[in-house]
C-alpha positions in Angstrom: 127.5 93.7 59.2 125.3 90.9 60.7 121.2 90.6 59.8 118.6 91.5 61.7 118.1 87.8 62.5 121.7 87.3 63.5 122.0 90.5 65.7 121.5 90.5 69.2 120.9 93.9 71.5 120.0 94.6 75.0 116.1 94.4 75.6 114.2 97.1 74.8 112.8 98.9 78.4 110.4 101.6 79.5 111.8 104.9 79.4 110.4 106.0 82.7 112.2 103.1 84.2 115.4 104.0 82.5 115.0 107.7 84.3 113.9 106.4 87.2 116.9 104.0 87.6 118.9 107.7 86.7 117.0 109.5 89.4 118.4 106.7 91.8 121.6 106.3 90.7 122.1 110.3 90.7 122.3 109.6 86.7 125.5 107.2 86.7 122.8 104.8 84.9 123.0 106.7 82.0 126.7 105.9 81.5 126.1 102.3 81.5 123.0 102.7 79.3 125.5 104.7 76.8 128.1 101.8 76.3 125.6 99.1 76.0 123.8 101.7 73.3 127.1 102.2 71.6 127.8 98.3 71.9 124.3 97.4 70.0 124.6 99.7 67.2 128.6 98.2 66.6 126.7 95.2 66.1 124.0 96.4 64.2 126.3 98.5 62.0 129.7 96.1 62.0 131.1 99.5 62.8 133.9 100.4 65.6 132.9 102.3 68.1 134.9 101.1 70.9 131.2 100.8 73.1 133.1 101.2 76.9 134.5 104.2 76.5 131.0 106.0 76.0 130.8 104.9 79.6 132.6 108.2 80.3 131.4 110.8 77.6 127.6 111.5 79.9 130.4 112.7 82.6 133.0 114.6 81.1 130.7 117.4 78.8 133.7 118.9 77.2 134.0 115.3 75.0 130.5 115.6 74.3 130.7 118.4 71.4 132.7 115.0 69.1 131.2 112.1 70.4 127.5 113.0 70.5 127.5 114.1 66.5 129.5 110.5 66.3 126.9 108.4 68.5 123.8 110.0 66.0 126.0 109.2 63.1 126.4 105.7 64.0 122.8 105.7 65.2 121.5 107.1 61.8 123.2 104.1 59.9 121.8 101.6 62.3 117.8 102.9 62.2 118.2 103.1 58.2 119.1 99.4 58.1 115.8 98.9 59.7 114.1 101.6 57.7 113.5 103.5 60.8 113.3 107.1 60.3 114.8 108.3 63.3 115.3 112.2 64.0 115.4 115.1 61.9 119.1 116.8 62.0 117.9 119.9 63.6 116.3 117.5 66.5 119.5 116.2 66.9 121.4 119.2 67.1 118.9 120.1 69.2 119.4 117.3 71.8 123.0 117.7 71.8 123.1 121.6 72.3 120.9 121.3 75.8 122.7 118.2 76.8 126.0 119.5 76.4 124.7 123.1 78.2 123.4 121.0 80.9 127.0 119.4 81.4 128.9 122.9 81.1 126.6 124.5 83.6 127.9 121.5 85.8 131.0 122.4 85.4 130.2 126.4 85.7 129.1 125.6 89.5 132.9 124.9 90.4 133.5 128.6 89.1 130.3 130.8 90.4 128.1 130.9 93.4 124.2 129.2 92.5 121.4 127.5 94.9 121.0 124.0 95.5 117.4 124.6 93.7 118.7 125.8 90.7 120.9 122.4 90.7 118.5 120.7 91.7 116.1 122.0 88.6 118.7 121.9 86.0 119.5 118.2 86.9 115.9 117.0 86.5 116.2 118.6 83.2 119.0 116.5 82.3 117.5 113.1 83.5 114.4 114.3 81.2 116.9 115.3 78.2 117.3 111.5 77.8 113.8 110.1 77.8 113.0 110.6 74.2 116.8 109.0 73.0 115.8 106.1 75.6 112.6 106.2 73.3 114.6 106.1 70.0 116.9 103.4 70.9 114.3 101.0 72.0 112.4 101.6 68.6 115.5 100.1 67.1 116.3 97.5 69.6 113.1 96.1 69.2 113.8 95.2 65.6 116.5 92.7 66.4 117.3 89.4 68.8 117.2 90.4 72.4 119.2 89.1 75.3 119.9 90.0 78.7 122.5 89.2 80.8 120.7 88.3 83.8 116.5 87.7 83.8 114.7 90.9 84.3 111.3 91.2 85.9 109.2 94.0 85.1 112.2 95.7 82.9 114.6 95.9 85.8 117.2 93.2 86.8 118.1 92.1 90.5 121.0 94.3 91.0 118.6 97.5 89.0 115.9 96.7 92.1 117.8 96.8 94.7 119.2 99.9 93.6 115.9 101.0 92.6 113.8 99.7 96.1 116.6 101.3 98.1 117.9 104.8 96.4 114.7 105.7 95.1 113.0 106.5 98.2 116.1 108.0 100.0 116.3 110.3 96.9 113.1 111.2 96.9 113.1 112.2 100.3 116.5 114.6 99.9 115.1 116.1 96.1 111.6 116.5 98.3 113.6 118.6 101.3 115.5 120.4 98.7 112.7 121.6 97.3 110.5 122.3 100.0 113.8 124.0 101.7 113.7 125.8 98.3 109.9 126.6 98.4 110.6 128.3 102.0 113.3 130.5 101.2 111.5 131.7 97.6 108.0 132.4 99.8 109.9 133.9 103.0 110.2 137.6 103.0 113.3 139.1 102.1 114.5 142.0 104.1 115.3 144.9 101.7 118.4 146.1 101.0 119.8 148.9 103.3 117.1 148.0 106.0 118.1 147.9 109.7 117.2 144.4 111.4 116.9 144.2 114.8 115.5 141.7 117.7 112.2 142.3 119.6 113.9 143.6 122.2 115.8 146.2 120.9 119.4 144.8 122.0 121.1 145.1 118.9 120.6 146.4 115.1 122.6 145.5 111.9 121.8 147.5 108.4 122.3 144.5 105.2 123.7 146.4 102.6 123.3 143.0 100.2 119.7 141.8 99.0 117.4 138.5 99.5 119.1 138.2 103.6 115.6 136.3 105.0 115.5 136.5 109.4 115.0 133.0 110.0 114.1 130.6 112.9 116.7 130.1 115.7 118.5 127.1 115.7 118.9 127.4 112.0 122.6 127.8 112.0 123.3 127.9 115.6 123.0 125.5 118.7 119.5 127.6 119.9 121.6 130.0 122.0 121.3 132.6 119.6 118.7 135.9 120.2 118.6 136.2 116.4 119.7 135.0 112.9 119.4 135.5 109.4 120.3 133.5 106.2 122.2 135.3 103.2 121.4 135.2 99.4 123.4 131.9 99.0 123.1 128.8 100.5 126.2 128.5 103.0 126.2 132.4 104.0 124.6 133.4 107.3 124.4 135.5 110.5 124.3 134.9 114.0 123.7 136.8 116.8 123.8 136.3 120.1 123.5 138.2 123.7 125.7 137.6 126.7 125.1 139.3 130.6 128.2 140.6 131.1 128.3 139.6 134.8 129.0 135.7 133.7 130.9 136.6 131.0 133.9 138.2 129.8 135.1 140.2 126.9 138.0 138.4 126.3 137.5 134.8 126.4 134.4 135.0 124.3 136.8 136.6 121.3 139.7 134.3 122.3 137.2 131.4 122.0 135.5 132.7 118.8 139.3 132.7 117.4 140.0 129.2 118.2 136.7 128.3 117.0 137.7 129.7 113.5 141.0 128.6 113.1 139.9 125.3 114.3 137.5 124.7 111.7 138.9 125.9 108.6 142.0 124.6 106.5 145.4 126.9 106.7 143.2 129.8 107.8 144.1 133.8 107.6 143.0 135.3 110.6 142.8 139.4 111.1 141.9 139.7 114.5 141.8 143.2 116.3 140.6 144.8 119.6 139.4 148.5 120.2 137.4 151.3 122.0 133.7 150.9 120.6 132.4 154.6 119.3 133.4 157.3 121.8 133.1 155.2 124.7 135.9 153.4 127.3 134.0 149.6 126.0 135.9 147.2 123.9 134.9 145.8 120.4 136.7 142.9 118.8 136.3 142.2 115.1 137.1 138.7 113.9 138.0 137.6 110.6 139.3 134.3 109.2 139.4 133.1 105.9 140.8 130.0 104.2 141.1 129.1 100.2 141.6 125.7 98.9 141.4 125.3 95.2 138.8 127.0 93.8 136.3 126.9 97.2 136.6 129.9 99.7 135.5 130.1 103.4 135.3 132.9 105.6 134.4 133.3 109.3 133.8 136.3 110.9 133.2 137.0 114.6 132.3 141.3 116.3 131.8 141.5 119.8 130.8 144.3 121.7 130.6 145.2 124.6 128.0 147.2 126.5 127.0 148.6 130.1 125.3 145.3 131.5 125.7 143.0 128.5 127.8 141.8 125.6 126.7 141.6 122.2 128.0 139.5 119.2 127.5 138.7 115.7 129.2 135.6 113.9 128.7 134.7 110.4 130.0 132.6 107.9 130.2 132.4 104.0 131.2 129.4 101.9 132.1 130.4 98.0 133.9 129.8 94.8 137.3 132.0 95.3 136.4 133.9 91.6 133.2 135.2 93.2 134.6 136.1 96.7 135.6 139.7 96.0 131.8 140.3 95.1 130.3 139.2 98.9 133.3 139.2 101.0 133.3 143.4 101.5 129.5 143.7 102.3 129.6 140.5 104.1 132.4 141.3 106.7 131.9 145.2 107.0 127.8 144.8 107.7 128.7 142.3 110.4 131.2 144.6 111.9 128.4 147.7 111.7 126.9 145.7 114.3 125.7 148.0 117.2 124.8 147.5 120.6 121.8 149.2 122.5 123.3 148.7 125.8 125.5 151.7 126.5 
């Protein structure tokens, strides 16, 4: 174990800069801030703590519940050869308990449906998790030697501008349209559960047995073409509707088109596809549905096409989700679509 006078650590640096290098690097930053952390207290300590593989432990969570206690251990023995008080155990424990629920809700969003807000949220909360160990750690560092690999200006090196200069902005722009996306959809009115939607016109109705379906803008999900289309409680689930004159188009080629469309776009699809007499009347119906599963992540495409006395009418929708939650939406999701009716008869 070296002296204070002998041992040299990284410089100590602003912990807004540290999560603002985070916020740009989408928090890969904190990796490298973990080795160099674990490399300075081996030579504070004299202890082994093999410093690059903490690299890794900010990324895979289910390490975290053995190396975090081992980090504060380690840390502990470093601040009290400075006489630096550090934390209390229960702060630690603390710290560690949120960290490692941020990581395992990370690892939950493979397994169950959530919004790009909520992700959004929770991730902000684990770039802020780290601001008062940043804190910590330079209270230590600035007891010893300091020495940087390359010069710094203002705290960040060249390479920690540029990354900083460039990402910053771009991610500020995408968190900013993820939140004002997110602002939208929470002040947008939701159309209640069991209520029957329909266009100005009266061309069509659908009934949306499932709750928080918003009617939003045209051109939302489709080219502009549609009359009418609505967004569904998760973020890739949605409903189009559109209205064809039946003089300039025909029944078949816009269900054998909507097929192709399907198969086309999804990954060893399933497709039911089947053809017959709408109601008590001598016009068709088609109902469309194609679903794909790869791994854990489900698609499903769905396509009903009516027709009527001087138009045709069709709904298309689609719903990306986890394959352990698709049982839940799948049932409403394909048999409100198909309780699609058309006014023109």
């Amino acid at each position: 174990m070296s002296s204070p006078e002998e041992t040299v650590t990284a410089p100590s640096r602003s912990a807004i800069l540290e999560s603002l290098l985070a916020l740009s690097t989408v928090s890969i930053s904190i990796s490298v801030w973990f080795a160099f952390a674990a490399r300075d207290i081996k030579r504070i300590t004299g202890q082994s703590l093999t410093p690059f593989l903490w690299f890794f432990v900010p990324l895979f969570a289910l390490v975290q519940p053995v190396a975090f206690p081992l980090f504060f251990s380690k840390l502990r023995v470093a601040e009290q050869k400075v006489n630096l008080s550090g934390w209390t155990r229960a702060q630690e424990y603390a710290w560690m308990f949120l960290t490692f629920g941020v990581g395992m809700y990370f690892i939950a969003v493979e397994f169950i449906a959530t919004t790009l807000a909520i992700n959004l949220f929770v991730f902000v909360i684990y770039i802020l998790l780290y601001f008062p160990l940043y804190r910590r750690l330079n209270s230590l560092r600035s007891k010893f030697k300091h020495h940087s690999a390359m010069y710094r200006a203002s705290g960040y090196n060249v390479p920690e501008w540029i990354i900083v200069t460039v990402l910053l902005p771009v991610m500020v722009i995408v968190y900013g349209y993820f939140i004002w996306q997110s602002l939208d959809r929470v002040l947008a009115e939701k159309v209640p559960t069991g209520a029957v939607v329909h266009d100005i016109d009266n061309r069509f109705s659908l009934t949306l047995t499932q709750s928080d379906w918003v009617i939003t803008d045209i051109g939302t999900q489709s080219d502009g073409s549609a009359i009418f289309e609505l967004d569904g409680p998760l973020d890739d689930m949605w409903y189009s509707v559109f209205y064809y004159d039946s003089g300039d188009h025909e029944f078949n080629d816009i269900a054998q088109s909507r097929l192709e469309e399907f198969t086309g776009a999804l990954i060893e699809p399933s497709c039911e596809s089947h053809t017959s007499f709408y109601q008590q009347t001598l016009f068709l119906r088609a109902d469309i549905v194609c679903e794909s599963k790869q791994g854990l992540d489900a698609e499903v495409y769905l396509a009903t096409v009516i027709e009527g006395e001087n138009s045709l009418i069709e709904v298309t929708g689609y719903l990306a989700i986890t394959t352990i939650e698709l049982d839940d939406y799948k049932k409403a999701f394909v048999n409100d679509a198909q309780g699609l009716v058309n006014h023109d008869q």
